[in-house]
N, C-alpha and C positions, 0 to 999 in steps of 0.2 A: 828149329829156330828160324825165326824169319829175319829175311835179310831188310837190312838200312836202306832206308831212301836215299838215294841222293841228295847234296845240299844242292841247294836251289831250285827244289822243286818246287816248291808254294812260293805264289807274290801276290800283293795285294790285290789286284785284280782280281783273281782266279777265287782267293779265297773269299772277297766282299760276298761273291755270289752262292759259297758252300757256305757263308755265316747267316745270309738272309734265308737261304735254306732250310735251315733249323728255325727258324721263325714259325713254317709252315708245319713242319714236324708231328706228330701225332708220338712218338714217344720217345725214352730217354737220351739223354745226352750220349751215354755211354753205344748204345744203340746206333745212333743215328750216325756216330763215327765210325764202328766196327762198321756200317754199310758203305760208308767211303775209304776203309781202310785206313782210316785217320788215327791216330792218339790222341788220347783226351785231350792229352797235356798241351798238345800243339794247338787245338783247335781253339784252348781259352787262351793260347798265344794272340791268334790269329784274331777272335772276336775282340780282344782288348786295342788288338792297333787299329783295326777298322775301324770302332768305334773312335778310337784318337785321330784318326785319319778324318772325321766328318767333321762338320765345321760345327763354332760351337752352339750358335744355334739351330742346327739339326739335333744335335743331341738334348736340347732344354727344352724346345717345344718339338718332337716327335709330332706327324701327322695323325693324330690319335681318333679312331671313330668317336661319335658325339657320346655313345653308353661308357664309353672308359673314361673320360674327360671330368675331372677335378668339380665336385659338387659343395659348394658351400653350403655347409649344415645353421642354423640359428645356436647359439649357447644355450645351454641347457638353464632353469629355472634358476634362481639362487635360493640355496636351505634357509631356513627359517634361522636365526638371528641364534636364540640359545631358548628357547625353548624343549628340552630332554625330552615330550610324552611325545612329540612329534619327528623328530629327527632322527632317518634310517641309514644314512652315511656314519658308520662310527669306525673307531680305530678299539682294533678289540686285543685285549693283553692277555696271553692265557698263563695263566700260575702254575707253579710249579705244584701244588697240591688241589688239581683240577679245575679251581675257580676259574671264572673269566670276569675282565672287568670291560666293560665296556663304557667308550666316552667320545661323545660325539666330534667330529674333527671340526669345528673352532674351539677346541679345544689348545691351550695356548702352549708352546713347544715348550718351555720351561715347567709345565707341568708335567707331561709327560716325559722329559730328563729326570726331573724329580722320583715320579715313581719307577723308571728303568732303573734307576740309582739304589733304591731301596733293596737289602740284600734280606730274604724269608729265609 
C-alpha cells in the first residue's frame, strides 16, 4: 500500500506549471499523472483552480494559433418554399407495420402532433 502525501504538498504555483505540462503531453491523463505520482483526482483539483486562478480574460480569449481561431462559415441556402419533388431535408416517421412516411420539415408542427397522435 502506498503511503499519503503530506498536506500541503501541492500550491498553486508548483502545480500551474505540472497543469501547463499536460498541455504538451502526448498521452493520457491517467498516464501523465502515474509519471508524476499524481492522482487523477487531484490533478483535476488542481487544473480547475488554476484555471480559476487566471484572470477572466485569459480564460475567454486564450492566445490561440491563427489554424485554431473561430472561423465564420456563410448560412447554408434556404430549401425551397413547399415544393415535395425537390425537397431532401425531411422528417421521416417509421410505422409500426414497416411503412415510412416522409414529410418535408416546413412541415407545420400541428401536423405532425396530429399524426404522432393517431394510434395504428
Amino acid at each position: 500500500m502506498q503511503k499519503a502525501k503530506p498536506k500541503g504538498t501541492y500550491n498553486l504555483a508548483k502545480m500551474r506549471s505540472v497543469v501547463a505540462g499536460y498541455a504538451d503531453f502526448a498521452g493520457t491523463k491517467k498516464d501523465y499523472c502515474a509519471r508524476l505520482d499524481l492522482n487523477v483526482h487531484t490533478f483535476d483539483y488542481w487544473r480547475k483552480r488554476v484555471r480559476a486562478a487566471e484572470s477572466p480574460t485569459e480564460r475567454k480569449n486564450p492566445a490561440l494559433p491563427a489554424s485554431q481561431k473561430f472561423v465564420e462559415l456563410p448560412p447554408p441556402p434556404p430549401l425551397p418554399a413547399t415544393d415535395f419533388g425537390t425537397v431532401r431535408a425531411v422528417y421521416t416517421l417509421h410505422l409500426p407495420d414497416g411503412k415510412r412516411l416522409e414529410l418535408p420539415l416546413c412541415t407545420p408542427p400541428s401536423v405532425l402532433t396530429h399524426l404522432l397522435q393517431i394510434s395504428l
